[in-house]
Structures are given as structure tokens and as C-alpha cells.
VEXPA-598715 format. One record per residue (C-alpha): x negated, y negated, z negated; residue number from 1. Coordinates in Angstrom, 2 decimals. Each point is the difference from the previous one (the first is absolute). Example, Ala and Ser with C-alpha at 12.3 -4.5 7.8 and 13.67 -1.06 7.14 Angstrom:
BEGIN
        c1        c2        c3   resi
    -12.30      4.50     -7.80      1
     -1.37     -3.44      0.66      2
END
This chain:
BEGIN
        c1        c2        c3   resi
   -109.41     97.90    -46.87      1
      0.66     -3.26      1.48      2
      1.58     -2.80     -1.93      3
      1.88     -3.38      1.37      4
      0.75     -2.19     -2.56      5
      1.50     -3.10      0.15      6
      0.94     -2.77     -2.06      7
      2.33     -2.29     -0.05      8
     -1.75     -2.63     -1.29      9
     -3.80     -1.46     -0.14     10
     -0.64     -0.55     -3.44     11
     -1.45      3.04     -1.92     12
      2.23      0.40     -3.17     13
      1.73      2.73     -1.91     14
      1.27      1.24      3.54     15
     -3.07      0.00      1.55     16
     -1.66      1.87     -2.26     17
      2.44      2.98     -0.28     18
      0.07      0.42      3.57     19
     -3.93      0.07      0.09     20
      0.00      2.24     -2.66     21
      2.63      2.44      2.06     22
     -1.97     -0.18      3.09     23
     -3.27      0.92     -1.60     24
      1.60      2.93     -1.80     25
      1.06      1.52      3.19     26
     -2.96     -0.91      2.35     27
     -3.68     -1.31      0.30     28
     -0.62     -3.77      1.04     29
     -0.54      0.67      3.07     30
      3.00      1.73      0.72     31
      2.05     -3.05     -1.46     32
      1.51     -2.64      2.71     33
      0.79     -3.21     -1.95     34
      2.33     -2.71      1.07     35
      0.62     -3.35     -1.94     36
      3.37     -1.58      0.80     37
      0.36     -2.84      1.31     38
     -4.01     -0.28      0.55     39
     -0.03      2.70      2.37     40
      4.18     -0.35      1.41     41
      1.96     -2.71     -0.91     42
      2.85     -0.94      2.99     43
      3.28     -0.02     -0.57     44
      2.12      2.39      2.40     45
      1.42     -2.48      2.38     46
      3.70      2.11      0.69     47
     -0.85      0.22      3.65     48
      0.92      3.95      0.22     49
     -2.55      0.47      2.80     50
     -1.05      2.77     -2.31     51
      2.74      2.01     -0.39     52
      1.61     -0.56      3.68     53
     -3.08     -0.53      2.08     54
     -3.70      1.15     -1.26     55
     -1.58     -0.31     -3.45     56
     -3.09     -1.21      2.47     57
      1.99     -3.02      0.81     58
      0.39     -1.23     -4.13     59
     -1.83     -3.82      0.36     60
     -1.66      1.41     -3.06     61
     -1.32      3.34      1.61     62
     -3.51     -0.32      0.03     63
     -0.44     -1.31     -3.51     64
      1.90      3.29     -1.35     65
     -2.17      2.38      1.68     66
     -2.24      0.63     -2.44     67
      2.36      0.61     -2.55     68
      1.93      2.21      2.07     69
     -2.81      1.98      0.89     70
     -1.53      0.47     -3.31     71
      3.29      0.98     -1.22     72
      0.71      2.55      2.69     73
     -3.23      1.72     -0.63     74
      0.27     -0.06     -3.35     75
      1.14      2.95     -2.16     76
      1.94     -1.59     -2.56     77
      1.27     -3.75      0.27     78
     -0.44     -2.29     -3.07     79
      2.07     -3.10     -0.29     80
     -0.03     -2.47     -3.17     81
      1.74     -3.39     -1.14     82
      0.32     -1.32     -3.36     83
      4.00     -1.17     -1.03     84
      1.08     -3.08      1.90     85
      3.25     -0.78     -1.08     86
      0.82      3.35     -0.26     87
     -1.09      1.20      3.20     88
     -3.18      0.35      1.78     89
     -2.05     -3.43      1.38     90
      1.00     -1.68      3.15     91
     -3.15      0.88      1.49     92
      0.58      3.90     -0.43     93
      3.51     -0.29      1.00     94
     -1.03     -2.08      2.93     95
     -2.33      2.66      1.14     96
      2.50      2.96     -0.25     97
      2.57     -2.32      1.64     98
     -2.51      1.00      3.35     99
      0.55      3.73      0.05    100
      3.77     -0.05      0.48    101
     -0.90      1.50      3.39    102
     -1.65      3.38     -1.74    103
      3.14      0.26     -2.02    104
      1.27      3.54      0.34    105
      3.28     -1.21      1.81    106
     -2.68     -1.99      2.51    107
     -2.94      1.78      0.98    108
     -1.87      1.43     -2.57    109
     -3.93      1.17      0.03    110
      0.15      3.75     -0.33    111
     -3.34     -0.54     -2.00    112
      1.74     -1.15     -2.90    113
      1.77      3.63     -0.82    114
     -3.02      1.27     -1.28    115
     -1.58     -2.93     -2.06    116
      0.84     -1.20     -3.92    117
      1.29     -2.99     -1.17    118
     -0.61     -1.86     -2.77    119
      1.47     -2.87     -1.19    120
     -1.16     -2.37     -3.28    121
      1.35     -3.32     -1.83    122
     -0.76     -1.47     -3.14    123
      1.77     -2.87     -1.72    124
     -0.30     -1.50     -3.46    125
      4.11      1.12     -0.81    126
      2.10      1.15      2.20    127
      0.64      0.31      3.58    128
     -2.87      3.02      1.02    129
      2.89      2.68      1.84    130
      1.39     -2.40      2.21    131
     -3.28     -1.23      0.81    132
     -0.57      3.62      0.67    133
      2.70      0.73      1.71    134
     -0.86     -2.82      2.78    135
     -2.89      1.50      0.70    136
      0.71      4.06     -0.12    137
      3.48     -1.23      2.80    138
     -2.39     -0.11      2.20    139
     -2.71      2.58     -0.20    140
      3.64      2.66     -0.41    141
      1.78     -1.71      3.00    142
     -3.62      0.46      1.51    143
      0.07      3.69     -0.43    144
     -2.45      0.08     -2.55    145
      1.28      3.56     -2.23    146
     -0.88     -1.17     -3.17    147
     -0.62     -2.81     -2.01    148
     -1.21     -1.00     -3.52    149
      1.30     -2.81     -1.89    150
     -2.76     -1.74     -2.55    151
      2.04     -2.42     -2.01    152
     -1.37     -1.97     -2.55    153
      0.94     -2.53     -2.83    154
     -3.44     -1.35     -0.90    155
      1.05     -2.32     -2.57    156
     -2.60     -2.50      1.48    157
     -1.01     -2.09      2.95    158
     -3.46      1.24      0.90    159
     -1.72      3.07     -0.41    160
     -2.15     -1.05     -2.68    161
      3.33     -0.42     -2.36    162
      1.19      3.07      0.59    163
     -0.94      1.98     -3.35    164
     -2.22      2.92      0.21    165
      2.55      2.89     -1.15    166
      2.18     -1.05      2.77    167
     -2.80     -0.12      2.36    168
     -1.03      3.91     -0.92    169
      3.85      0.87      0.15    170
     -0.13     -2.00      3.68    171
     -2.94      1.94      1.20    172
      1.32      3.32     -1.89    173
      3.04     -0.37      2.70    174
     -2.23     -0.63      2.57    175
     -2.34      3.48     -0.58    176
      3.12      2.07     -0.09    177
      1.83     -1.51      3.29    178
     -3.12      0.26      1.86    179
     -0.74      3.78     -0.84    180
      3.52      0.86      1.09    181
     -0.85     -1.82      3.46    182
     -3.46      1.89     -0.21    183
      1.57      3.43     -0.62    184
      3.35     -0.24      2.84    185
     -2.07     -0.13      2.90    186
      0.89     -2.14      3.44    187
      2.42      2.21      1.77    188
      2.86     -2.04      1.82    189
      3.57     -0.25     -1.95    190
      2.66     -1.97      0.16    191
      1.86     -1.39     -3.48    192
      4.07      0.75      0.41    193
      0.39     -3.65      0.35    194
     -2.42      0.22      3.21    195
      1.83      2.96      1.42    196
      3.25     -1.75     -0.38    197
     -0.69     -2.69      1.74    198
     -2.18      1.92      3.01    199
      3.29      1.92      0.42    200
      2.09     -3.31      0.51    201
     -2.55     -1.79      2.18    202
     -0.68      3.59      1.81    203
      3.96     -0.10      1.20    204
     -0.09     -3.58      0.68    205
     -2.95      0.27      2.35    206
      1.15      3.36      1.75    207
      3.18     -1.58      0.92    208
     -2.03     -2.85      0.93    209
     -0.44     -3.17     -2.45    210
      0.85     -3.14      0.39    211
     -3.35     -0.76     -0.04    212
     -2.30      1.05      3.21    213
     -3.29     -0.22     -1.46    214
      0.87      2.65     -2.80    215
      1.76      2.46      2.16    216
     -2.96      0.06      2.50    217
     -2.04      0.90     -3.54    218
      1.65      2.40     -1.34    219
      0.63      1.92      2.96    220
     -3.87     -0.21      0.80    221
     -0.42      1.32     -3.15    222
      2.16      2.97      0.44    223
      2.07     -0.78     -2.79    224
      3.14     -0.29      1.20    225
     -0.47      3.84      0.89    226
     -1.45      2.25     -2.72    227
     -3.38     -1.88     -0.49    228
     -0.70     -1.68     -3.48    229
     -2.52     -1.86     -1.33    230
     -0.33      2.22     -3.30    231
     -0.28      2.75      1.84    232
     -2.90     -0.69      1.86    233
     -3.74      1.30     -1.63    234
     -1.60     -1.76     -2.38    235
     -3.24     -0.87      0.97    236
     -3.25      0.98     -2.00    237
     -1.52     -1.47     -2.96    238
END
């Protein structure tokens, strides 16, 4: 099992540590693609739209996403973590999903993503952990991703060393039982009902032919504007 993980910030607290703790419970080091935000990806989007009406290729931040992109596309499940700013997720995570509008289910999104898992974590010393979830699992849904766990903690501290021991055993308690179920469902390609709702909006849109050029030409390429889906499709072998 392959794991991407990426966080959404480069210090290694409380976050950090969950999310290490995740990936090593589903997969062996090797297998576990690492990405420090902003270290490894820190642009802002610049709102030029070349994306989403032209080419993802033609993004003036292209290259620098590649490897992200292509550890997360050949990953099996997708990890994403941010500790609680204000209530949301950090500008650098945000910043980075901001990039992906273009895979957005309504744009052109990578078939891939039907058959992986999501998961998304947060911590925060009081409140603010499910909207900081919620940023983050928007995207991985609207990127066809099938289904996604929420971590969400109140850590009652600000590092990991603070954080008392019971709640650290009840953390990685969580952690066991989420990654046997992900262990035990297997890879096969799905689609959650918010994904199919959405596929069936963009799939009329794009068969009457879209606004947009660059997505039509996609989807019909794909077949899905006919009776091809991306859930359908085999999952490949483990």
C-alpha cells in the first residue's frame, strides 16, 4: 500500500505526529511519500484560470507540483493534515488545494482518484478541528476520492510533548481502528453520492457541450459523457 501524506505545515507537532503515526499503521516506510508544506510547495494560486480553461500544463507553478501530484496519484490512500488556524486549515494547505480546482469533479477530474482513500487530520488546542477538516476532505470529495476519514483532535496543548499520555493512547486507539477498516475494504473504484451527483451535472453540461472547451474535449475522451465511468473501471492489483 502506498501512502502520500502531506502536511500543511513544516514544523513537526501534535499534527505531525498523528499523521506519521496513520501512515505507518497502514504502510511500510518505504511505501510512504512525504511532503512538508510550504518547504516542498508554497505559491500562492495566481487566479489566472489557465488551468481550468486552457491546460493544467500551462499553471506558472506546474513543474513544482509534479511531484506531489504524482505521488498522490499513485498512491492508495491520500493523507492530508493541518493543525487549527483560526478555525480553518493553514494558508499554506489551503494555498496548495487552491491548485487543483482544475481536477474538481465539475472540471476534469483524474479517474485515479475513484479508487483511492482519503484521509484527512487536524489538531488544535480548543476548538476549530471540523472545519479545519472540512477544508481539506472539499477537496479530496470534489476530487472523486469515495471516502474519507476525518481525525479531529482537541489536544489540549501546543506540542506533542504536552499532549498527556491517555489522550495519546485514545489518539492512536482511533488511528488502529480507521486503518484496519481501510485494510479490510479493499481498492475497488466507487463513487460517494456526493461524487455521483455532481458527475451527473457536469456529465450533462459537457454532453451538451460546456462552456468550457478544455473540459468537454476531456470528458468526451474519456467516454463519459456516454456510459463510461470512472468507478466503473477495474481496480488495479495490490
Amino acid at each position: 500500500m502506498k501512502i502520500a501524506l502531506i502536511h500543511g505545515q513544516n514544523h513537526k507537532g501534535s499534527t505531525y505526529h498523528i499523521g506519521r503515526l496513520m501512515a505507518e499503521k497502514l504502510a511500510e516506510e518505504k511505501d510512504i511519500y512525504e511532503f512538508f508544506l510550504p518547504r516542498d510547495f508554497g505559491e500562492f494560486c495566481r487566479g489566472c484560470t489557465n488551468c481550468i480553461v486552457k491546460s493544467e500544463s500551462l499553471c506558472p507553478h506546474a513543474e513544482k507540483l509534479k511531484p506531489i501530484t504524482g505521488a498522490m496519484d499513485n498512491a492508495d490512500v491520500i493523507i492530508l493534515t493541518s493543525p487549527v488556524y483560526v478555525y480553518h486549515c493553514t494558508g499554506s494547505m489551503k494555498a496548495f488545494l487552491d491548485h487543483y480546482g482544475w481536477r474538481w469533479i465539475v472540471h476534469r477530474p483524474e479517474e485515479k482518484m475513484f479508487s483511492k482513500k482519503g484521509i484527512v487530520i487536524s489538531t488544535c488546542a480548543g476548538g476549530g478541528s471540523r472545519s479545519a477538516n472540512k477544508d481539506m476532505k472539499d477537496s479530496l470529495i470534489f476530487w472523486g476520492v469515495p471516502k474519507v476519514y476525518s481525525v479531529g483532535k482537541a489536544v489540549r496543548a501546543v506540542s506533542w510533548d504536552g499532549v498527556s499520555e491517555k489522550k495519546k493512547a485514545r489518539i492512536e486507539s482511533e488511528l488502529s481502528r480507521i486503518a484496519a477498516r481501510i485494510k479490510s475494504s479493499g481498492f475497488r473504484p466507487a463513487a460517494g453520492l456526493k461524487g455521483r451527483f455532481f458527475f451527473g451535472i457536469s456529465r450533462m453540461m459537457n454532453k451538451g457541450g460546456s462552456w468550457n472547451k478544455a473540459d468537454t474535449e476531456y470528458w468526451n475522451a474519456k467516454g463519459w459523457t456516454e456510459k463510461k465511468r470512472p468507478w466503473k473501471r477495474l481496480a488495479q492489483p495490490k
